[in-house]
C-alpha positions as CSV (number, residue, x, y, z in Angstrom):
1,X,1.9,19.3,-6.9
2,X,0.1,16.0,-8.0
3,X,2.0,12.7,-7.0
4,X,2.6,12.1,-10.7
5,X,4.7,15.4,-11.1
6,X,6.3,14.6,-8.2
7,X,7.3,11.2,-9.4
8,X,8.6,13.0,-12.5
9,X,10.5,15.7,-11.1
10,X,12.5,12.8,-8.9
11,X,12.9,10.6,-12.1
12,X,14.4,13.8,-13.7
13,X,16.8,14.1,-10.5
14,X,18.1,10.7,-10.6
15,X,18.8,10.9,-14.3
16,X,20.8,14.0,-13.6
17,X,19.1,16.8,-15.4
18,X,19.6,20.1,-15.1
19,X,17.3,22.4,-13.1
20,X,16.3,24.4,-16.2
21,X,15.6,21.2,-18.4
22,X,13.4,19.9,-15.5
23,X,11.5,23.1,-15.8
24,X,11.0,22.8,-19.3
25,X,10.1,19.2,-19.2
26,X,7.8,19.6,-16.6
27,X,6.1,22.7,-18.5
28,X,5.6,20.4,-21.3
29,X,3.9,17.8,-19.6
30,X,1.4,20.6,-18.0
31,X,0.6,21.7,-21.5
32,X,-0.4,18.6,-22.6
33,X,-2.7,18.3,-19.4
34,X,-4.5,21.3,-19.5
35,X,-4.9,20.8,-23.7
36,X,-7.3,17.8,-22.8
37,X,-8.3,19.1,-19.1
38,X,-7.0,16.0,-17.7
39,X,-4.3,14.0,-16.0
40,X,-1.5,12.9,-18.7
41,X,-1.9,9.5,-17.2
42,X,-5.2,9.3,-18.7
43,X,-4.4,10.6,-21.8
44,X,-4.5,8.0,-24.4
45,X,-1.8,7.0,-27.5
46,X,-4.0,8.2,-30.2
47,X,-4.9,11.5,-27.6
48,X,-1.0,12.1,-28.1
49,X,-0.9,12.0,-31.8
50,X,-3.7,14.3,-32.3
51,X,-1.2,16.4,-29.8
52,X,1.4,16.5,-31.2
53,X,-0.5,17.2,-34.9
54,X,-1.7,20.2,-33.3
55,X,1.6,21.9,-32.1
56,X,3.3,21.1,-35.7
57,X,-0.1,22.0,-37.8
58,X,-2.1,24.6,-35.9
59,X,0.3,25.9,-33.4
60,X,3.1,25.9,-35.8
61,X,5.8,25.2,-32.7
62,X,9.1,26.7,-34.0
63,X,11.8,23.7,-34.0
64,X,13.6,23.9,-30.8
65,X,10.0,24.4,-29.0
66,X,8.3,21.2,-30.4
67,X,11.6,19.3,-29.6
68,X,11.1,20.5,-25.9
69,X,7.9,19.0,-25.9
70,X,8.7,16.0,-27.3
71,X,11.4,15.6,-24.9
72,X,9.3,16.3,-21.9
73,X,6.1,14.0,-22.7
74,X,8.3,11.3,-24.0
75,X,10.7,11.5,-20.8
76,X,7.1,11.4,-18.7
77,X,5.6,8.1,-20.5
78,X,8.4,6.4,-21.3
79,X,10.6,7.3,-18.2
80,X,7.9,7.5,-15.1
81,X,4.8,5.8,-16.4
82,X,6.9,3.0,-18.3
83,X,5.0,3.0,-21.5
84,X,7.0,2.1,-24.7
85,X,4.1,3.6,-27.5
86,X,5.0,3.8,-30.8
87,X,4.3,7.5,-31.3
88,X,7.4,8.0,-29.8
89,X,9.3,6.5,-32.5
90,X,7.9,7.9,-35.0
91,X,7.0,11.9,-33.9
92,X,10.5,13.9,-34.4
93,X,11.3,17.8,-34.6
94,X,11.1,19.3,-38.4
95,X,14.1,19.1,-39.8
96,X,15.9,23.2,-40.2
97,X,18.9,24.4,-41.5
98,X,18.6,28.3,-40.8
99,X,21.5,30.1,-40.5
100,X,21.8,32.2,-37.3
101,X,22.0,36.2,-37.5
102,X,25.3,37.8,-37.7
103,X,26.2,41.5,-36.5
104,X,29.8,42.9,-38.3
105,X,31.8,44.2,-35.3
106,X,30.5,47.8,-36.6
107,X,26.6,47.0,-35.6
108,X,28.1,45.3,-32.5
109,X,29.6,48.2,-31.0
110,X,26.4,50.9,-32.2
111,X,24.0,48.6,-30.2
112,X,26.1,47.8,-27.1
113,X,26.9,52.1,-27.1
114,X,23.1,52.6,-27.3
115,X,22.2,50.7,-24.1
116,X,20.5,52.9,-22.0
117,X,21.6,51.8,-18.5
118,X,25.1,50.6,-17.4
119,X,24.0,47.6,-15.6
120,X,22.8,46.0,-19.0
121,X,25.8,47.2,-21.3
122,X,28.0,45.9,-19.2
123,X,26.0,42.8,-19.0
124,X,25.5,42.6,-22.6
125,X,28.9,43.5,-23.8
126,X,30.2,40.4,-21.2
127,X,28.2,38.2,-22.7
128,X,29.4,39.3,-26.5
129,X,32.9,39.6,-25.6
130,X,32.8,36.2,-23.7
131,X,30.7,34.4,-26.4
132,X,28.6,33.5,-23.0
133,X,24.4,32.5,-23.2
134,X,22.2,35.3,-21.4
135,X,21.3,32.7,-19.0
136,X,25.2,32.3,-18.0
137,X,25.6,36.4,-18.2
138,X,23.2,37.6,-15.9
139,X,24.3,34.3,-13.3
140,X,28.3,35.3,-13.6
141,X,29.5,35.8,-9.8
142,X,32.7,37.2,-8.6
143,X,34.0,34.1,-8.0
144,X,33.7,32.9,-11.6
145,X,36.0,35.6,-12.4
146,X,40.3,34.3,-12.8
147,X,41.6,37.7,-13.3
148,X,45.1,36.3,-12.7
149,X,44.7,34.0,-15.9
150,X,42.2,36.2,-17.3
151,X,39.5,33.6,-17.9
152,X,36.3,33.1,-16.6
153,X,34.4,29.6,-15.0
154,X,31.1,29.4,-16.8
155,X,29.6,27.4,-14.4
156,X,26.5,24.7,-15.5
157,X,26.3,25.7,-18.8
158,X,23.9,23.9,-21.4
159,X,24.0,20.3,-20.3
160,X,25.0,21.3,-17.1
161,X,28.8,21.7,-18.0
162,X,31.4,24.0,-17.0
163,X,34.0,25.4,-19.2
164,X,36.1,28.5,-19.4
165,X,36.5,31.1,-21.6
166,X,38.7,33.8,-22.0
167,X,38.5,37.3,-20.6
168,X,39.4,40.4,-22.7
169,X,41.5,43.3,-20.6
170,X,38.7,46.0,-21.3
171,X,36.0,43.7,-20.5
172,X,37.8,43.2,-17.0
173,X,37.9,46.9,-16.4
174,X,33.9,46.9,-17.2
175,X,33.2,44.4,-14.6
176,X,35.4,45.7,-12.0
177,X,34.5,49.8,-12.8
178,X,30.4,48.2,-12.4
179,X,31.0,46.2,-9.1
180,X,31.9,49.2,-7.4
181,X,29.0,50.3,-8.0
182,X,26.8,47.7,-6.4
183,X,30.1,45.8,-4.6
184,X,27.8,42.6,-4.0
185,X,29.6,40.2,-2.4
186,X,29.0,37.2,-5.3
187,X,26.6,38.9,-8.0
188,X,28.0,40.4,-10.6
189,X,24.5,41.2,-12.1
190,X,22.8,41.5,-8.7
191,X,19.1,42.1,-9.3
192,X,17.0,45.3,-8.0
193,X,13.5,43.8,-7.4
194,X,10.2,45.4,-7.6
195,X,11.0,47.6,-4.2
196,X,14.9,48.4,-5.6
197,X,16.4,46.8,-2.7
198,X,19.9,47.9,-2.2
199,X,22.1,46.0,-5.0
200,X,24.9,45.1,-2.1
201,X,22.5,42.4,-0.6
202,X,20.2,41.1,-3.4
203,X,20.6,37.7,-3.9
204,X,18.8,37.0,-7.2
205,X,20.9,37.8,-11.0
206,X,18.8,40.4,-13.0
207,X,16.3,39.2,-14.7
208,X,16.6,38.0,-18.5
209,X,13.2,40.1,-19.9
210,X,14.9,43.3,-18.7
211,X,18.3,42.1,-20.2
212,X,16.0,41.1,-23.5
213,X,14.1,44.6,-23.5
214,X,17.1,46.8,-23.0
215,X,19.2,45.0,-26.4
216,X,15.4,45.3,-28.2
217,X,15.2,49.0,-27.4
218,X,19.0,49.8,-28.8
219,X,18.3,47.1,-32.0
220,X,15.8,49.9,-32.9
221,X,17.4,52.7,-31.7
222,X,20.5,51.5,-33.9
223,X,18.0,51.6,-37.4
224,X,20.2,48.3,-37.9
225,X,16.9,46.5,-39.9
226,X,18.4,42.7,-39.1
227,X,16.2,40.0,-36.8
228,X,19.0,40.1,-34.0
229,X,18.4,39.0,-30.6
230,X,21.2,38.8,-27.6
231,X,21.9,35.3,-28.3
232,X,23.0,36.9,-31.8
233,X,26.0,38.6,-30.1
234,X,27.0,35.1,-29.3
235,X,26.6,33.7,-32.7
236,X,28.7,37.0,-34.1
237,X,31.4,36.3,-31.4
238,X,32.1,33.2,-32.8
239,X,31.9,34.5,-37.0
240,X,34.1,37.1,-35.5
241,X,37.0,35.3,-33.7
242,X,37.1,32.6,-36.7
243,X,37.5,35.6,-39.2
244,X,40.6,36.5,-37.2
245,X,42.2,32.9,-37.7
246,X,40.8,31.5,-34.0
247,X,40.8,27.7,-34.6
248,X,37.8,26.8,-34.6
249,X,38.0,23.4,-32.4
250,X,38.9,26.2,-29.6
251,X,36.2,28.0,-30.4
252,X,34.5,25.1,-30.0
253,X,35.5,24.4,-26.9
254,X,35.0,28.2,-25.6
255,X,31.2,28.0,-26.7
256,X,30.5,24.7,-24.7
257,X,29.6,22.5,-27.9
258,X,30.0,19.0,-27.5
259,X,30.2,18.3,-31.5
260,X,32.0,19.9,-34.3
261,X,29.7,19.7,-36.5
262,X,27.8,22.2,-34.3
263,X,30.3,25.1,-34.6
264,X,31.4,24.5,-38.3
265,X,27.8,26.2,-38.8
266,X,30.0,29.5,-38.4
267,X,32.3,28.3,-41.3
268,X,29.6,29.4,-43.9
269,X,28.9,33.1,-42.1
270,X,32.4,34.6,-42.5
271,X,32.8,37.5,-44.5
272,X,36.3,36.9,-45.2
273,X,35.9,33.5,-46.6
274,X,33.3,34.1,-49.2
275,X,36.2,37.0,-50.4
276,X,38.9,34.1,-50.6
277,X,36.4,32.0,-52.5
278,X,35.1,34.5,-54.8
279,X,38.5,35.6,-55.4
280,X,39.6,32.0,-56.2
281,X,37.0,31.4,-58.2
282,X,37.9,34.7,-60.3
283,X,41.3,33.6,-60.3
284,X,40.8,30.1,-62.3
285,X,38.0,31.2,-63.8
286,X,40.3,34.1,-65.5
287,X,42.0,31.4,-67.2
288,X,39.5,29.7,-69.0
């Protein structure tokens, strides 16, 4: 580790940054290194516009991507190095407004019955019935579980924040039928390892790929021909409950977001509310 990246990663402690967004940051900043084979310090203004004109023009950086490394070579210059260039106020993330896949309930339930292995259905069908990010599935422990109140403690969420969200009956039965299977002591997810060490003592949650290959394999399998990933099951979690008349500032709250405007995205996916507009439409449109 170079005394620059460690003057970084400490800036990033003090301004109290989750471990995952100091990854991502500091990822940023070593891409931008090893693009000009030299220490960021070195690297000029002008160096970082042709930069960042060659993740949005040859690279073709998806939005959230070319926001993370914006984000991570601003916070390096203008944060630890102290310089206030004027690149940074003008390079900004390409606008997007795409709506996020939705699986009906149907397609929900034919994926989740056509995982392979129980450790990932289980996982998987957590995550969709809690509305939960992969990344808080696979970490859940058996402490995060409130089966008195039926809730569970998502701990250091995005932003590092903690929130809780309820717990269906079946999905309690899930969780306790697969923990005596492994009984870790705070895993629920416990994690094999390339030597498939004995689940009661591993110490790591299962990895995301294998969580990410096993939902890929039953997409397929399902013939279901829609671009859906495991964060989809969140984003049909969400369309789901606010079909059933769920208001959506809970939701809201349940899925972490720290602004409205954020989950209102779901008020355009629903089913049910294009019928009641295209039924009242018909309706004063009949009496023209």
């Amino acid at each position: 580790m170079t005394n620059l990246q460690k003057r970084m990663i400490e800036c990033l402690q003090l301004k109290g940054l989750s471990a995952r967004t100091q990854e991502s940051y500091v990822r940023a900043v070593r891409q931008l290194s090893e693009h000009y084979h030299k220490s960021p310090d070195l690297i000029t203004e002008e160096e970082l516009r042709q930069y960042f004109l060659y993740l949005r023009n040859v690279k073709h950086y998806s939005r959230p991507t070319m926001t993370i490394a914006i984000c991570g070579v601003r916070f390096l210059y203008q944060q630890t190095l102290n310089r206030e260039w004027t690149i940074f106020g003008i390079v900004r993330p390409a606008p997007e407004k795409k709506l996020p896949v939705i699986l009906t309930i149907e397609e929900v339930l034919k994926i989740l019955g056509l995982i392979r292995f129980e450790r990932y259905r289980v996982c998987l069908s957590t995550i969709y019935s809690c509305g939960l990010r992969l990344q808080e599935g696979i970490g859940l422990a058996v402490a995060d579980i409130d089966s008195a109140r039926q809730m569970i403690h998502v701990r250091h969420g995005k932003g590092n924040k903690d929130r809780y969200v309820p717990l269906p009956n079946r999905t309690l039965e899930l969780l306790r039928q697969y923990w005596k299977t492994h009984r870790n002591p705070s895993l629920l997810f416990p994690a094999e390892g390339r030597n498939h060490i004995d689940l009661k003592t591993s110490t790591e949650p299962m990895s995301k790929t294998s969580v990410q290959a096993a939902f890929r394999a039953a997409l397929k399998q399902s013939g279901i021909n829609k671009r859906a990933s495991v964060h989809t099951l969140r984003h049909s979690w969400a369309t789901h409950l606010l079909e059933a008349g769920v208001n959506l500032r809970l939701i809201q709250e349940w899925l972490g977001h720290s602004s409205p405007a954020t989950t209102s995205v779901y008020t355009h996916l629903t089913v049910k509310a294009e019928q009641l507009g295209s039924q009242a439409i018909n309706q004063i449109m009949s009496q023209l």
